[in-house]
N, C-alpha and C positions, 0 to 999 in steps of 0.2 A: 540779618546774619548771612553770608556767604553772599554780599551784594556789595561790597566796597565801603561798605560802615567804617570799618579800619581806613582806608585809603583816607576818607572824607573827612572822619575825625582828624588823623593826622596831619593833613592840608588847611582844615578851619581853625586848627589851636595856634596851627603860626602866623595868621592874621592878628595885626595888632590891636584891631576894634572887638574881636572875640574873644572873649576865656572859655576853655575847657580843661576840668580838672585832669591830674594825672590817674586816676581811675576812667576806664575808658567807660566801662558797666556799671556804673553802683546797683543798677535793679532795684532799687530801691519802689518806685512808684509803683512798681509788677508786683503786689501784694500778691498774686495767684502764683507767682512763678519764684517763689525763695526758694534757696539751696534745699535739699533734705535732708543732706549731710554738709558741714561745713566743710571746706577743701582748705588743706596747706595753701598758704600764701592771699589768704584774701581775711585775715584777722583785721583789715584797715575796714571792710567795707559799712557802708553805715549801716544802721542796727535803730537807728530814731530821726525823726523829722533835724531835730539838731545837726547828730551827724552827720546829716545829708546836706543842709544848708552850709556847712562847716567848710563843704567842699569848697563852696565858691566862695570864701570868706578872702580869698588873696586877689579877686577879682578890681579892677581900676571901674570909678565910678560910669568912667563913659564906654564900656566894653560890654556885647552882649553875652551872655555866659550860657550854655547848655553843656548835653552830655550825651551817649551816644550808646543808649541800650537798646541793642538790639532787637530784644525781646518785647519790648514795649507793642510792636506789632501786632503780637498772637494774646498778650494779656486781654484779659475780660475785663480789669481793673485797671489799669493804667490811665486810659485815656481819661477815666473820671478824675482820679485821685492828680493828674494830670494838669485839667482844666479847674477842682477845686484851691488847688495849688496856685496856678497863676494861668488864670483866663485870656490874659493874652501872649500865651506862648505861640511858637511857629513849629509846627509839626512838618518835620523832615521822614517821608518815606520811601523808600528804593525796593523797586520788587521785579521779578527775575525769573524768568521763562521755567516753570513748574520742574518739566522732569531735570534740567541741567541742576537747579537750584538743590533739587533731591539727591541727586546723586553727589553732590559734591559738600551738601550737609552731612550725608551718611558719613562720608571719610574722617570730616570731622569730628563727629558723634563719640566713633571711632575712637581717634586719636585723643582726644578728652574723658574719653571713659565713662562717656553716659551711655553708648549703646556697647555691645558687645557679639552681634551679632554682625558678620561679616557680608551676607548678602542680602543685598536692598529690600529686593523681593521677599525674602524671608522675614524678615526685620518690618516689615510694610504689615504681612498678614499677622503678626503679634501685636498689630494694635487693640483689637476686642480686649485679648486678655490682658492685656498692661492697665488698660482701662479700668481693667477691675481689681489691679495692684497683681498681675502674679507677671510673671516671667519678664522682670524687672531686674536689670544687673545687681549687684549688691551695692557695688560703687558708685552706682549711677547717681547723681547729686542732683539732677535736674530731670527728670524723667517724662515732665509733663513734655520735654522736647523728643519725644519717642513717638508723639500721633502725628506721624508725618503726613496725614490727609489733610488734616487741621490747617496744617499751616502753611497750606496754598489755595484756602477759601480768603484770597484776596479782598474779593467784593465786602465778604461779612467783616473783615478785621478794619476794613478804609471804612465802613460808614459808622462804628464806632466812634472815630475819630469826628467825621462829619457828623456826627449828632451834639457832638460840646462844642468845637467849634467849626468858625464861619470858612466856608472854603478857597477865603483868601489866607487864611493862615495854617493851610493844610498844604503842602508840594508833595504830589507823587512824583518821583522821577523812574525809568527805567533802567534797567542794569546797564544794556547795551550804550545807553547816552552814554553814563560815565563812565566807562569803559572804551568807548570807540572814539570820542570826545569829548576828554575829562576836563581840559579847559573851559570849555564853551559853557558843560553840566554848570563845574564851578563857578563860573563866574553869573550866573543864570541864580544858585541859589544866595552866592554873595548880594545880589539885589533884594534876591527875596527876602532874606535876613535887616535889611539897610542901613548895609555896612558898605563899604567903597570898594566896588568890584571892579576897582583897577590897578586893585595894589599885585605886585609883582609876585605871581602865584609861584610858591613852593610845593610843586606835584607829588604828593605821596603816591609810590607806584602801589597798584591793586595787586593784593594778595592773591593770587592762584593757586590752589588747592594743588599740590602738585605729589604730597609722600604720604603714606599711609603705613597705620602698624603690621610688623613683621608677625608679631604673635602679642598678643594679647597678654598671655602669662609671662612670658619674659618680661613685657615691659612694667607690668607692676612690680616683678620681682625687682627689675633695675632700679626704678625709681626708687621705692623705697630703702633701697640699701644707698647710692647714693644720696637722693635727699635726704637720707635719715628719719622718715616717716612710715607709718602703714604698717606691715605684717613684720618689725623685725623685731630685737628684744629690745627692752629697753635698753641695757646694757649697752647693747651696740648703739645705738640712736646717742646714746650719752657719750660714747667715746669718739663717735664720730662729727657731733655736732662740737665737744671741745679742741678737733683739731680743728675746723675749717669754717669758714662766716657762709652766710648765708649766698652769698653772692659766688663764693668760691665753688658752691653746692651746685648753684641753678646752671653754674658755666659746666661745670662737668656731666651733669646731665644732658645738656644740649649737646655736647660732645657727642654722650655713651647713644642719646635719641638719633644723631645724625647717622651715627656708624654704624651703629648695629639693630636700634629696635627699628628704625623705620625703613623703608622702602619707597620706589616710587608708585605714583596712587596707579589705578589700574584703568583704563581708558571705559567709559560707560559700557555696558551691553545695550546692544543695537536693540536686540529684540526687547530689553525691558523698556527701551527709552520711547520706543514704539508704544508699550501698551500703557504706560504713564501719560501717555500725551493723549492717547485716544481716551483715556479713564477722567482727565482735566479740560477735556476741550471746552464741556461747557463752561466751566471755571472761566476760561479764556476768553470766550463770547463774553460773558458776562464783564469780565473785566472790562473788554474793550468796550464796550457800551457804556459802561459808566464812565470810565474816561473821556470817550469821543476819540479813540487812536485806533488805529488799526494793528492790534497784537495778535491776532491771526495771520495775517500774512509776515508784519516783520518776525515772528518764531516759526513759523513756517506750519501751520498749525492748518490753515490752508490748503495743503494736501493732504489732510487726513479727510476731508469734506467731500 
């Protein structure tokens, strides 16, 4: 997540040897990390081994098919239920210099409504207590993504993967590759996939984090009176859902989101991104070691030495 997953997905689906369903997350295989509340607009997602196979049911015999949850990363569960599944999958991973990664998850945290706390640093030291279920948003649907410590133990979540399977069908890549040289990435994992990585790539450009919420309670309040969900009467929800479809709702939202609830995101703080990097370096070391790459000096992690 916040590492070009989107880009990637949307670049691999237009490949004519690969299917990926129009669900970009099912989550499904992250038994640890299901909704806690279900959310408007994801009634499709699978629910059983069925509907998850169901996905790839429009798939052409000679096309390789995956999916592209993010979250499979930090699960405890995944990489088994994963390899139980189908032992010869190919595990695509992208991972991404700790504090930017942090800082630019918060926003979206944010903006999806699982955190609600506005500053990093604050929202960081509420991990103990969330831990222990308290000072958890109401609406937060995913909250296990609130131990932001968790989920820059790089080393612990890659040898999960590396204990099911063999480490030719495991690819770490770095953010920066696909990001500074999204061709070359792609066409790099087009082989490792082996699929024909000379077909005329269609470059999904990388999402960058760039707007962040205005206020909080507005934007719940808006949503919900536009989409017609959450805190309003039914009444209303009924009179609004018979003038307008569904599609007619999600556009006007994106509207009422660009104009008025959001904002642009806010540039990191120097000084916290300082003491995030000194607080992860050995994370860093360690990464780079397993790898055999030098992510100390490409992050710059190297001056803090």
């Amino acid at each position: 997540m916040k590492c070009g997953t989107t880009a990637l997905y949307q670049t691999l689906r237009r490949h004519p040897q690969i299917y990926m369903p129009s669900i970009k997350e099912p989550r499904f295989l992250a038994s640890d990390l299901r909704a806690r509340v279900p959310r408007a607009g994801e009634s499709d997602y699978p629910l059983t081994l069925d509907d998850y196979l169901a996905l790839f049911s429009a798939a052409a015999p000679h096309q390789r098919t995956g999916e592209a949850t993010a979250t499979y990363i930090w699960s405890r569960t995944a990489a088994d239920n994963i390899a139980d599944l189908q032992p010869d999958a190919r595990i695509i991973a992208i991972l991404r210099e700790p504090a930017c990664f942090l800082h630019s998850l918060h926003l979206s945290l944010l903006w999806w409504r699982i955190e609600t706390e506005k500053d990093l640093r604050k929202a960081m030291a509420l991990e103990a207590s969330r831990r222990e279920g308290r000072n958890i948003p109401r609406d937060s649907h995913l909250p296990q993504l609130l131990q932001y410590s968790d989920l820059v133990r790089y080393v612990e979540h890659l040898r999960r993967y590396h204990a099911r399977f063999p480490r030719e069908q495991v690819l770490v890549l770095i953010y920066d590759d696909l990001r500074n040289d999204s061709e070359t990435t792609i066409r790099r994992i087009l082989r490792f996939l082996d699929v024909d990585d000379r077909y005329a790539l269609d470059l999904w450009k990388i999402n960058v984090t760039k707007r962040t919420v205005r206020s909080l309670r507005l934007r719940g309040a808006l949503r919900a009176l536009t989409m017609a969900e959450g805190p309003i009467s039914r009444s209303a929800k009924t009179a609004i859902r018979a003038v307008t479809t569904r599609e007619m709702r999600r556009g006007a939202w994106r509207t009422v989101d660009r104009s008025i609830v959001s904002t642009a995101a806010p540039a990191p703080n120097a000084q916290l991104m300082v003491e995030l990097r000194r607080r992860f370096l050995p994370e860093v070391v360690a990464l780079s070691e397993y790898l055999d790459r030098d992510l100390v000096a490409l992050w710059g992690y190297d001056e803090l030495i």
